[in-house]
N, C-alpha and C positions, 0 to 999 in steps of 0.2 A: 504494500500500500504506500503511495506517495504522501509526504509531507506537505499539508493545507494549513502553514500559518498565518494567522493576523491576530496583532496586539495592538494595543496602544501601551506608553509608558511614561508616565509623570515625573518628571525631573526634582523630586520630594521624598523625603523623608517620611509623611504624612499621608497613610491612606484615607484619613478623610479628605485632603483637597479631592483624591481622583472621585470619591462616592459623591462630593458636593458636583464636580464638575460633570458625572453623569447624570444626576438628579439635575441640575440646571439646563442640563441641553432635552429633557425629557425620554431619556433612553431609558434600559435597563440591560445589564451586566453582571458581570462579576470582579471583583478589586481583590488581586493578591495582597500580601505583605509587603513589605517596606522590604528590596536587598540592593545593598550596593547603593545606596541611594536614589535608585528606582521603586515607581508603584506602578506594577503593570496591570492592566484591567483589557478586557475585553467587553464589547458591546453587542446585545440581540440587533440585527436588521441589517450589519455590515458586509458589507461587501465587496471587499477588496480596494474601499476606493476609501481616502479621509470623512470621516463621516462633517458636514457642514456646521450641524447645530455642537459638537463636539469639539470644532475646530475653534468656532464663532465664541462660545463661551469659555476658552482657554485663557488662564489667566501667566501661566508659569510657560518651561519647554517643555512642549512635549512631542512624542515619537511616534510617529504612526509604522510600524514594519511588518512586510509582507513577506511570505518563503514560501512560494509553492515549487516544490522540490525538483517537477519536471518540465516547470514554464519559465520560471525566473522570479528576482525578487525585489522589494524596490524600497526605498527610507527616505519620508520624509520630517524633517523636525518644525516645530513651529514655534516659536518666540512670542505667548500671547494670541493670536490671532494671525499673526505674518508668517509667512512660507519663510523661512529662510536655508532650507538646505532641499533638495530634493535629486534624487537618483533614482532611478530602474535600469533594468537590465532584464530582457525578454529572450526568450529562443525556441517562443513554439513555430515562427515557417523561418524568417532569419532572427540572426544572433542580432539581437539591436542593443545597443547603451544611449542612456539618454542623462548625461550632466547637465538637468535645466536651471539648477541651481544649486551651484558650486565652491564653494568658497572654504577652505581648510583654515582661514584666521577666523570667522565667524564659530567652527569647530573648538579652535582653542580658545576662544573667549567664553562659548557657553559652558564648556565643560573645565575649563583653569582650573576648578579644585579635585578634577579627578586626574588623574595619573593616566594617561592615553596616549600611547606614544602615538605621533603625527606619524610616522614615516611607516608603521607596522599600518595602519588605519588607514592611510592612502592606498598601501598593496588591494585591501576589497577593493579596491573600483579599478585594478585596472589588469582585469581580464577582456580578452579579446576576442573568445572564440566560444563557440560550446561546445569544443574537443578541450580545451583548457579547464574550462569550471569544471567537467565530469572525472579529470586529470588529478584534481586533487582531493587529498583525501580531508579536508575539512572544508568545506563551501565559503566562497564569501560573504553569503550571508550571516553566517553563523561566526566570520573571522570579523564583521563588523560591531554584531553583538554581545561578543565576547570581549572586544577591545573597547568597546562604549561602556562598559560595566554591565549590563543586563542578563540575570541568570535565568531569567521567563521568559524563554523565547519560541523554545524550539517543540515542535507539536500543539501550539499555543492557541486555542480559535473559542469563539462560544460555542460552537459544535463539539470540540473537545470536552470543555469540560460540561455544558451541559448534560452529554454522556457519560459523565465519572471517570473520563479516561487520562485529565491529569492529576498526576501527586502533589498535594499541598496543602494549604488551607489559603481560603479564600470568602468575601462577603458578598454573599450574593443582593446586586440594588434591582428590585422588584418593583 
C-alpha cells in the first residue's frame, strides 16, 4: 500500500493554539502533542490542497505537507496568513518541480531557534529525476521533515487516524 500523507503543523509549543485555530476556521480534526516544537493536526474535508479558512485564520507558521508516496510531495509554510515558502515536486506523467516560492533566508529566519542545517535542507529540493527520488533510500520528503524538526509526518492523514491506524495520543476537535 502506498503512502497518502497530509498534515498540517503549528510552529508552537501549544496544542491549544492549533484546536483554537481549527475551531476558528470551523473545521474539525484531530491535534497531536506538542514534539520538537511542532503541533501537528490534521483536518476532516482536506484534500491535498491548503485548506483557505485554515490558512485565512492563521495566526503563527504554519506547515501544510503533503507525501503521497507514488505521485510526489509538496510544502508549503505560511507566516500568518502569507504564502511564504512553497515547493512541489510531481511525477505521475513527467517529473515536474515547481520552486514558486523560494527563499532559504526566509527559512533561516523563521526557524533561527531550531538547529536546521541550511545546506543538509536544500539537498530535499534538489532532485531531478524520478529515477533519483526512487534511488534513495530515504525520500525527500521525509529528508525535509526530519531536518525541519517534525516527528508526525509520515503515514499522517485524517483517514489514518480516523481509522486507528496511527500510534499516539491525540485531541480529537468535533
Amino acid at each position: 500500500m502506498s503512502e497518502f500523507s497530509e498534515s498540517y503543523h503549528l510552529y508552537t509549543n501549544n496544542p491549544k493554539e492549533a484546536i483554537s485555530l481549527i475551531n476558528e476556521s470551523g473545521k474539525k480534526g484531530y491535534v497531536f502533542k506538542e514534539s520538537n516544537g511542532w503541533v501537528t493536526f490534521v483536518i476532516k474535508g482536506s484534500e491535498f490542497n491548503s485548506d483557505p479558512a485554515i490558512v485565512e485564520n492563521n495566526m503563527g507558521i504554519l506547515l501544510h505537507y503533503v507525501y503521497a508516496e507514488d505521485h510526489g510531495w509538496a510544502a508549503k509554510i505560511f507566516k500568518g496568513n502569507e504564502l511564504v515558502f512553497d515547493y512541489s515536486c510531481e511525477w505521475d506523467e513527467d517529473f515536474l518541480v515547481q520552486k514558486n516560492i523560494f527563499n532559504m533566508e526566509i527559512i533561516k529566519e523563521l526557524f533561527k531557534n531550531q538547529s536546521i542545517n541550511i545546506e543538509e535542507f536544500e539537498k530535499c529540493f534538489e532532485i531531478d529525476s524520478e529515477e533519483e527520488w526512487f534511488d534513495l533510500e530515504n525520500p525527500p520528503a521525509y529528508q525535509f521533515a526530519e531536518n525541519i524538526g517534525l516527528v508526525n509526518y509520515a503515514w499522517i492523514s485524517v483517514d489514518y487516524v480516523s481509522q486507528d491506524e496511527v500510534p499516539g495520543e491525540f485531541t480529537v476537535i468535533d
